[in-house]
VOVEXBA-310721 format. One record per residue (C-alpha): x, y, z; residue in one letter. Coordinates in steps of 0.5 Angstrom, whole numbers, plus 500, padded with zeros to 3 digits. Each point is the difference from the previous one (the first is absolute). Last residue first. Layout:
REM VOVEXBA-310721
XYZA
...
This chain:
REM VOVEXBA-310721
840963664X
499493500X
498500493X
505506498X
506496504X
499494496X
499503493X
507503502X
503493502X
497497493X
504506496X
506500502X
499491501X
500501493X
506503497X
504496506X
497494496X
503502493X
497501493X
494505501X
498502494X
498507501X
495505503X
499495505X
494501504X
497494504X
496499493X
506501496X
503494504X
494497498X
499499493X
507500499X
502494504X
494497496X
504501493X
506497503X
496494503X
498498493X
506501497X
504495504X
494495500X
501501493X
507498501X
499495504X
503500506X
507496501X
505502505X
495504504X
497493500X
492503500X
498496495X
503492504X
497503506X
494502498X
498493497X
502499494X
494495495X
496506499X
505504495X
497505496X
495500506X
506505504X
499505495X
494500500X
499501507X
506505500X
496504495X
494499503X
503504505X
502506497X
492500497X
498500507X
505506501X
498504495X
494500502X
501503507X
503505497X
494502495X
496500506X
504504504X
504498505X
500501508X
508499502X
503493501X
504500507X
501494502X
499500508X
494496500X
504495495X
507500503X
499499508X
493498502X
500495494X
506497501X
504497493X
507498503X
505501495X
506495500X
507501504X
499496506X
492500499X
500509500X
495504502X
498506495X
502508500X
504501495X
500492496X
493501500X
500506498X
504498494X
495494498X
494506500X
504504496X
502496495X
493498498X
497493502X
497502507X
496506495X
498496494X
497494504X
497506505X
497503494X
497494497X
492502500X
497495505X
506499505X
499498506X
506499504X
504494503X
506498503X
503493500X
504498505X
494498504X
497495495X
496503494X
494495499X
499499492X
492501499X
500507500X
505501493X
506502500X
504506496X
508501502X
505502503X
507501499X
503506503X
505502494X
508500500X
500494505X
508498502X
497501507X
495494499X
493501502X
498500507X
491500501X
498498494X
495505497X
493497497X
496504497X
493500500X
494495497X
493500506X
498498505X
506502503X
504495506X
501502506X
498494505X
505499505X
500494505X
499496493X
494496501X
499493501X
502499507X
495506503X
500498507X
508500499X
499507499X
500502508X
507496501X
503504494X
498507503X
502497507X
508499497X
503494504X
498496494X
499492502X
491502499X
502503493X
503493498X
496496503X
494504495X
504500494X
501491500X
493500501X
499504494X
504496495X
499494503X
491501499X
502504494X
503493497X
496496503X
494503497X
492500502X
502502507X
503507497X
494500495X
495501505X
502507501X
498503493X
504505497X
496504495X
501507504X
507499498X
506500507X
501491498X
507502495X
504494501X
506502496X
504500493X
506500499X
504501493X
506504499X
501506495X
506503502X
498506502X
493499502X
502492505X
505504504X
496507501X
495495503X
494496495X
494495501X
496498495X
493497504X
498493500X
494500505X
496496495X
506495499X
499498508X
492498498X
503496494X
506496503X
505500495X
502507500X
502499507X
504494499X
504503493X
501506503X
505498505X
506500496X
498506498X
499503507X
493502502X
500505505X
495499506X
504495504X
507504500X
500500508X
494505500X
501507500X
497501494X
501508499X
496503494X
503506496X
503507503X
495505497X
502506496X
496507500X
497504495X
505504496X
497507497X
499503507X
509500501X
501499507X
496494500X
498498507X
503496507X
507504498X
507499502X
505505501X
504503494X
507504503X
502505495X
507502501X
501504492X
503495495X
507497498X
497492503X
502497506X
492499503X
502504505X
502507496X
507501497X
501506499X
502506495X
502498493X
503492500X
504495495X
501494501X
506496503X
499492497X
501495505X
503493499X
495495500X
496495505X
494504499X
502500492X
498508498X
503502506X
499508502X
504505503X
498507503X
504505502X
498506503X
504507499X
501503507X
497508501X
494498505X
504498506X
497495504X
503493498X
496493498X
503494497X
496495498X
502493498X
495495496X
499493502X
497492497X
503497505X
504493497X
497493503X
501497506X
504494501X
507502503X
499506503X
504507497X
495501495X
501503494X
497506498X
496500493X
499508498X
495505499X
500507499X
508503504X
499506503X
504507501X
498506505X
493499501X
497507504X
500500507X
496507503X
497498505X
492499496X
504495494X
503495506X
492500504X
497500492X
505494498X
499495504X
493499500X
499503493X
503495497X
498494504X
493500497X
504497493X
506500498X
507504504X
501496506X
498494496X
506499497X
504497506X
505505503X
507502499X
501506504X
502507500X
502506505X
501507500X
504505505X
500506504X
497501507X
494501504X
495496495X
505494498X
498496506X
493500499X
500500492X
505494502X
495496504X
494501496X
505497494X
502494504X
492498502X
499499492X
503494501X
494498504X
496500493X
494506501X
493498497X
499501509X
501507499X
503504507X
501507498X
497502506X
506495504X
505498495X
505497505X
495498504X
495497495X
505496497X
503497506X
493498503X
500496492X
506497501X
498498507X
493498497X
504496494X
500502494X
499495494X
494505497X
504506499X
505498497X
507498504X
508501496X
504501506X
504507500X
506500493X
504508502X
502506501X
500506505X
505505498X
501506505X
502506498X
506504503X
501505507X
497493504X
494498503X
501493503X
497493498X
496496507X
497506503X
497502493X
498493498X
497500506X
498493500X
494495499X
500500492X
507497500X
499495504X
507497503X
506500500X
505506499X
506501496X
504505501X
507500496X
504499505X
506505502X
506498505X
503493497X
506499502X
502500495X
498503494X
507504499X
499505494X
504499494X
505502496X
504499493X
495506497X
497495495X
502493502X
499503507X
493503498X
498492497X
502498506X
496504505X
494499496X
501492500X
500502507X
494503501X
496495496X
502494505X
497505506X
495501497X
498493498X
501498508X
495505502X
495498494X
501492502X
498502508X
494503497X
499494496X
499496505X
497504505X
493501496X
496506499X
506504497X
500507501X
507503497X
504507501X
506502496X
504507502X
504495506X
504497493X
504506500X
501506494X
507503502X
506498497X
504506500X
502500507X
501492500X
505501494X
506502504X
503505497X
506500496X
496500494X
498507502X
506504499X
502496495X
495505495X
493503502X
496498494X
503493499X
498499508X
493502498X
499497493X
502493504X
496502506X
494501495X
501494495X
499497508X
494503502X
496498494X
503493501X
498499507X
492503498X
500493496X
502496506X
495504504X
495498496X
501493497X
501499507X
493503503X
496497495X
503494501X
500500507X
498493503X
492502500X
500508499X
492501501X
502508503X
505500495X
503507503X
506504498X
502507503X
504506497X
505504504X
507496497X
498501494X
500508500X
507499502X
503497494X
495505496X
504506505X
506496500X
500501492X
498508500X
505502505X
505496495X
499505495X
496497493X
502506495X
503493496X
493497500X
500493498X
500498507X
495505503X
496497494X
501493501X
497500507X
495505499X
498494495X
500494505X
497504505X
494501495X
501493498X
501496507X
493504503X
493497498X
502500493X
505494502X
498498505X
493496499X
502497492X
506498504X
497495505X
498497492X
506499498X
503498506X
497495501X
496497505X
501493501X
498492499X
503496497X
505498505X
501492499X
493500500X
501493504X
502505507X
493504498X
495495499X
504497507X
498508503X
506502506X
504502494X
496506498X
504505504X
506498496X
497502493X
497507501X
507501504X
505497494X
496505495X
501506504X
507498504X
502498493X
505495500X
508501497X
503501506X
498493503X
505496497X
498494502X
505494504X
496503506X
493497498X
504493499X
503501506X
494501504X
495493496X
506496502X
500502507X
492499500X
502493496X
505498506X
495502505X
499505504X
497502507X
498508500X
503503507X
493503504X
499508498X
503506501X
497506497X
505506499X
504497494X
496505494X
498505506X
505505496X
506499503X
505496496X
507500504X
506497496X
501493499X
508499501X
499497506X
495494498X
506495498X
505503505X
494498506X
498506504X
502500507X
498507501X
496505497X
498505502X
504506495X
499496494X
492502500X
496493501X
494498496X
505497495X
503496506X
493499502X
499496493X
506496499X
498496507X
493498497X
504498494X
505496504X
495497504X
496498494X
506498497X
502496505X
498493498X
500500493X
507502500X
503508500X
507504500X
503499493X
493500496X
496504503X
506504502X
502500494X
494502497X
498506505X
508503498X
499500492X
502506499X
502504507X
496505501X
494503498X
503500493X
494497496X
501493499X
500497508X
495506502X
495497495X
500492504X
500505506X
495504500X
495493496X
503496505X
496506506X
493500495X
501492501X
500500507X
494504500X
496496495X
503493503X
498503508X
493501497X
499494497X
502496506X
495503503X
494500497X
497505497X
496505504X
505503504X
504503495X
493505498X
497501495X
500492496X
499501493X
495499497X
501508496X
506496497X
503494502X
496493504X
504495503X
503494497X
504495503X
499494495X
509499500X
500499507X
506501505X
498508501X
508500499X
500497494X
495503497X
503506502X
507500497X
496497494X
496507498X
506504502X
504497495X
494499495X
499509502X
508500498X
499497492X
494505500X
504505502X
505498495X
496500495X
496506501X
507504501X
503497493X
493502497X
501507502X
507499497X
506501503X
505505497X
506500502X
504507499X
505502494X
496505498X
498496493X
498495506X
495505502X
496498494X
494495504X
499506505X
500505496X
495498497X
493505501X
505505496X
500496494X
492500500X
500503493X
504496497X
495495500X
502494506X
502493500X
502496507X
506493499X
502496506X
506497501X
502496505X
503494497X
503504495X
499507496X
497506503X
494503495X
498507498X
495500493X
499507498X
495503496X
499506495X
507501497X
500492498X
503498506X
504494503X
504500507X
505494502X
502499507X
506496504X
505501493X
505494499X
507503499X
504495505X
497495497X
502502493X
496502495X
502497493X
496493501X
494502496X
495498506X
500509503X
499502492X
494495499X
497503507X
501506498X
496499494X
494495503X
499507504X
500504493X
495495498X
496500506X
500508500X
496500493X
501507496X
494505501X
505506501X
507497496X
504496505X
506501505X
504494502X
503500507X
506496504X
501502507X
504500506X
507495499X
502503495X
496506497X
497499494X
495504496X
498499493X
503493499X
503499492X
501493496X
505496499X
496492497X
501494503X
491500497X
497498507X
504501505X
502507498X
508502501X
500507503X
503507497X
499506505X
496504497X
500506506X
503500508X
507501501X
499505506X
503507501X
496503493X
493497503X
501504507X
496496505X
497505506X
493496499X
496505495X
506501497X
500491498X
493501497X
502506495X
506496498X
495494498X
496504496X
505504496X
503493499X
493497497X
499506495X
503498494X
500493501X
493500501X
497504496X
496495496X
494504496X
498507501X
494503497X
501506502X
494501505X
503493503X
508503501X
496506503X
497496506X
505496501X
504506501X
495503504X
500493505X
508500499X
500508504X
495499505X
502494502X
507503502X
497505504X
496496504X
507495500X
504506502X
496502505X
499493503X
507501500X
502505505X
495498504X
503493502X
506504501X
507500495X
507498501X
504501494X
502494495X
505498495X
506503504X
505505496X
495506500X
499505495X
492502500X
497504495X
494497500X
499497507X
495505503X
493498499X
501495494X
502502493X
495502495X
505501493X
């Protein structure tokens, strides 16, 4: 029978034996490895319920894996009354005053099996004293994990994530579980405290002050009042925390709030309190009895001394309230992101919304770093021939490695980071100190406890939040100090405060990074989520910051936030190290592809990990979700890349698999970079034209509402053209326009027709207000579109963006004298070959490679996807079989001429026929770009158009 690491055979009185976090992730990977090939087997074998005989075995190997040993514990079929029917029935799993659980066969429902815990616990026949604080269901494939009660909270997970829910089954260990939505929730109940605390203070509920990129730089550039509430709120938040985390006494600040202060003198008193705090116990005299026992901070956090603040009543109500919370429980990560936006009346009435989870900060840490320490972590420790030397040398391996966010904001990445770090060192000097014995327990942990907030560096443009992340770091460390004295029984002291993290304010792009972060003998990591600016929306100082950082590689396609990865390659290029970012999505699309990557690829930087495209929340009230990717970068040429993809942009990730590389477009493929062409690559493809550009206020197009005016007006009516963009060709909408750019037009019927003289004069205003001076220069062509491209002649109508849910680039046929708009592209197609190749799998598939993206759609550009479509010279006999292809999706299209392409191209209900019909396309051209084989995926594809793309170009 499998057991768990090493507890079969164990004969203890106590239930339970201690057990790092290392310890029993292995066991839980282990454990799932185990079930999942049972399951696996019971289903080759036909196997029906199985509960009964195997839910036992199960929840005994669960409970090893935490230290419990099942046969010291009363834990199975335990008898209950059911609520529902009065009738004794049997509990799975059920440890009094921990945990009740119910076991399923695979594909089982886990609500019914919750409805019968909880049917169980309403009979009556459990006692008070009895009642579980969490309950555990599972079908042997997935686990359902819920704290019961007021505050409970409930997380599900398959099997074979256990390992990834330590956290939320530590209970089993004998340890408090807090889950990560308990600590959002009392963050964001801590950031309405703080949130109240400064609307009283400010005195005015409507004080609004702009957050984020907006903010102000400087504390000298926000009214003063304001500023002195962010200071001193950054001091009450170190205090208010102090009270509940050990620093001193408990509950020492409350008191004296509410012992030693009135409205009238707390100000003075606070102001008093702070330069006791700012005061070693060796210099002070005449100290108060209600302040003496505060010890020295340091630090620079009370250095400052400001005028004292004047109270009221409701300001003083506002203090205690916050001092009546218990602040241990935040996360100094999601509390910080929320704290610094208190300033903002959209923010304050969120009722902090708005933060950066941790989740996401840890799609960037863990696979830059956390998992590869993690894992030499738990192997040193899971090895027995592991020598003490080898533990220390890890721990120390630590302590020599730099941290860096060089756009930290209030320090999230830099907490998480650090907080996670602490862990790891912690499971060491746990193994450590059982390696070598009593010998070492006795010795003070401050000589083991190594890695140090003074290794985390932080640049932050803005005052506030810099201030913000100091504090945050200093919370974080000592949450991490009493998570090591609850494992080694002892921690290091804090106070006073002798090392900072080094949290800089200013432009990041305008220091030396170099001067600013050390070398140090071990890695440097630089992470994290610079500002989000395009390339058209920089200003002309951000733009002086690009071409300074960038310098010969300089390329004005280039977002700001790509400043960030030419600083890192220059700091990481005389010491070892790798860095990632999350990015808005269009640093790997389009024209900045090659921008950003050649300079990276060319000095050696390969990528490391990445994430495809998924929605990142905002953390400013009001703005919408970024569509973003992260990329991880590193040097060293044996790295396994790792690559995750989003089916639902706002879904979890899918881990795919991946060969050699991940090149730039984040895709498994060799690292070509696809710049943008004025011509055809290919000389089988003739060029496709951007559609007309109105410009004119609205007035030249034809809405529906308006058609019947204009149509009605028989000198109007001769000028009525069909008018169509992207939008109107695949849904098929109706619009027309006034098209006056024939060689019939007749300038006299403007005078002669109300409605064109309207329309056109109305043009002519609106041209001559533009601050543009080719649009002033064609008011003196009113009538006229300002760019006139349209064919005169049928061509094939592509729509600029297109769905990403798109399995074909839909286009289509059209005929001269329907006006193709600006979002609508054409090309001259006399025989049909274009419409067969844009609507191919191969076509749509380098699109999504190497094209533009509109937050998440396909962006058709003509310089960048179509010229550089890499079709090769074709036969006659393929060039036929093409057209012929492509008549087959025409025909199959008209079986039903009243869907417009959306509706026949819903990937959820294509036509069968149109199925079919682009299947046999799909072969045609595949084999003409040199398939030997049906190809089924787009990996198989891009193989082949990355290769014909290096052949054309040479």
């Amino acid at each position: 029978m499998w057991c768990c690491g090493v507890y079969d055979g164990f004969m203890l009185a106590k239930p339970t034996v201690t057990l790092d976090r290392g310890t029993i992730r292995r066991g839980l990977q282990e454990m799932s490895a185990h079930w999942l090939s049972r399951v696996d087997g019971w289903r080759q074998a036909g196997a029906g319920h199985i509960e009964k005989s195997y839910a036992q075995q199960f929840w005994s190997d669960l409970l090893r894996c935490f230290g419990v040993i099942p046969e010291r514990v009363k834990l199975f079929e335990r008898d209950a009354i059911r609520a529902s029917s009065g009738r004794t029935g049997y509990i799975d799993l059920f440890w009094s005053g921990v945990v009740i659980g119910e076991a399923k066969s695979p594909g089982r429902d886990l609500d019914a099996a919750e409805r019968q815990l909880l049917d169980y616990l309403s009979g009556g026949s459990i006692s008070q004293h009895e009642w579980p604080r969490y309950s555990i269901v599972s079908d042997f494939e997935h686990l359902r994990v819920a704290k019961l009660g007021e505050d409970g909270w409930s997380v599900s997970f398959t099997i074979g994530e256990i390992a990834d829910h330590v956290d939320q089954l530590i209970f089993l260990a004998g340890q408090e579980t807090v889950s990560k939505k308990e600590e959002e929730e009392a963050s964001i109940h801590a950031s309405r405290l703080m949130a109240d605390l400064y609307t009283a203070m400010v005195g005015d509920d409507d004080a609004d002050e702009a957050v984020g990129d907006e903010a102000p730089t400087n504390p000298e550039d926000e009214d003063w009042q304001i500023q002195k509430t962010s200071v001193f709120l950054t001091r009450l938040l170190f205090l208010l925390y102090g009270d509940d985390a050990g620093l001193w006494q408990e509950d020492l600040f409350y008191r004296f709030v509410l012992y030693d202060t009135t409205p009238g003198n707390l100000g003075g008193q606070l102001s008093q309190l702070f330069q006791v705090l700012n005061t070693p116990e060796s210099r002070r005299r005449h100290v108060p009895e209600s302040m003496a026992a505060f010890p020295y901070v340091n630090g620079g956090l009370f250095a400052d001394t400001w005028p004292a603040e004047f109270f009221t009543e409701g300001m003083r109500d506002a203090l205690l309230a916050a001092c009546r919370f218990h602040w241990t429980r935040i996360s100094p990560a999601v509390f910080g992101s929320m704290f610094q936006l208190v300033k903002s009346k959209d923010a304050r009435r969120a009722h902090g919304e708005h933060y950066t989870t941790e989740t996401n900060i840890l799609k960037v840490l863990e696979p830059l770093f956390l998992e590869e320490l993690r894992d030499e972590a738990e192997r040193l420790i899971g090895n027995k021939s592991t020598t003490a030397r080898e533990l220390r040398q890890f721990r120390d391996s630590l302590s020599q490695m730099v941290f860096l966010d060089p756009a930290c904001g209030c320090g999230n990445f830099l907490v998480v980071a650090y907080r996670e770090l602490r862990r790891i060192e912690t499971d060491i000097i746990v193994a450590l100190r059982a390696k070598e014995g009593q010998q070492t327990a006795s010795m003070d942990v401050s000589l083991d406890q190594r890695l140090s907030i003074g290794q985390f560096y932080g640049f932050e443009l803005n005052w506030w939040p810099a201030k913000i992340a100091e504090t945050a770091m200093f919370l974080v460390d000592h949450q991490a100090n009493r998570r090591l004295a609850e494992a080694v029984g002892d921690a290091p002291e804090r106070l006073p405060i002798t090392i900072t993290a080094h949290v800089r304010h200013g432009n990041a792009l305008r220091m030396d990074w170099a001067q600013e972060v050390p070398s140090t003998k071990g890695d440097t990591y630089v992470f994290g989520n610079p500002p989000f600016i395009g390339q058209y929306t920089k200003t002309a100082e951000q733009t002086a910051d690009m071409k300074q950082v960038w310098g010969k590689d300089y390329d004005g396609y280039l977002d700001y936030v790509t400043g960030w990865h030419a600083k890192a390659k220059d700091l990481l290029a005389e010491r070892s190290g790798d860095f990632a970012y999350v990015t808005t999505n269009s640093i790997t699309q389009g024209q900045p592809v090659p921008a950003l990557f050649g300079p990276l690829f060319r000095e050696g930087w390969r990528i490391k990990f990445a994430h495809r495209t998924f929605a990142w929340d905002s953390e400013a009230p009001g703005k919408a979700a970024v569509h973003c990717v992260i990329v991880g970068f590193t040097r060293n040429s044996k790295a396994s890349p790792r690559l995750w993809d989003y089916p639902d942009v706002k879904g979890g990730a899918v881990e795919q698999r991946v060969g050699q590389r991940i090149n730039a477009y984040l895709i498994d493929g060799p690292n070509v970079l696809v710049a943008k062409r004025m011509k055809p690559l290919s000389s089988v493809i003739s060029p496709a034209v951007r559609g007309s550009q109105p410009t004119d206020g609205g007035n030249l197009i034809v809405e529906k509402k308006a058609y019947g005016e204009v149509a009605a007006d028989p000198i109007a009516a001769k000028y009525l053209r069909p008018f169509r963009m992207g939008r109107e060709l695949v849904r098929g909408l109706d619009r027309w326009c006034l098209w006056m750019g024939d060689d019939d037009f007749n300038p006299a019927d403007i005078s002669k027709s109300s409605v064109l003289k309207k329309r056109v004069e109305a043009v002519r205003e609106m041209r001559l207000g533009s601050k543009k001076k080719a649009t002033q220069q064609s008011a003196n062509t009113p009538h006229l579109f300002q760019e006139d491209h349209q064919p005169d002649c049928a061509y094939v109508g592509i729509p600029a963006v297109v769905s990403e849910t798109r399995k074909f680039y839909t286009a289509a046929h059209l005929g001269a004298e329907v006006i193709a708009g600006n979002k609508l592209y054409t090309a001259v197609d006399p025989d049909g070959l274009l419409f067969g190749l844009i609507s191919s799998s191969m076509f749509i598939t380098w699109q999504r490679a190497v094209g533009g993206r509109l937050k998440s759609d396909l962006n058709f550009a003509n310089t960048l996807t179509w010229n550089t479509f890499p079709v090769p010279e074709l036969d006659e006999k393929t060039r036929e079989s093409i057209i012929k292809a492509g008549q087959g999706v025409l025909a199959a299209r008209a079986r039903h001429p009243d869907r417009s392409l959306a509706d026949a191209y819903n990937p959820l209900a294509m036509d069968p026929a149109l199925v079919k019909a682009h299947d046999r396309l799909d072969r045609v051209v595949d084999k003409a770009f040199g398939a030997g084989r049906k190809l089924t995926t787009q990996r198989q594809r891009l193989e082949i158009l990355f290769a014909r793309y290096t052949e054309l170009v040479g």
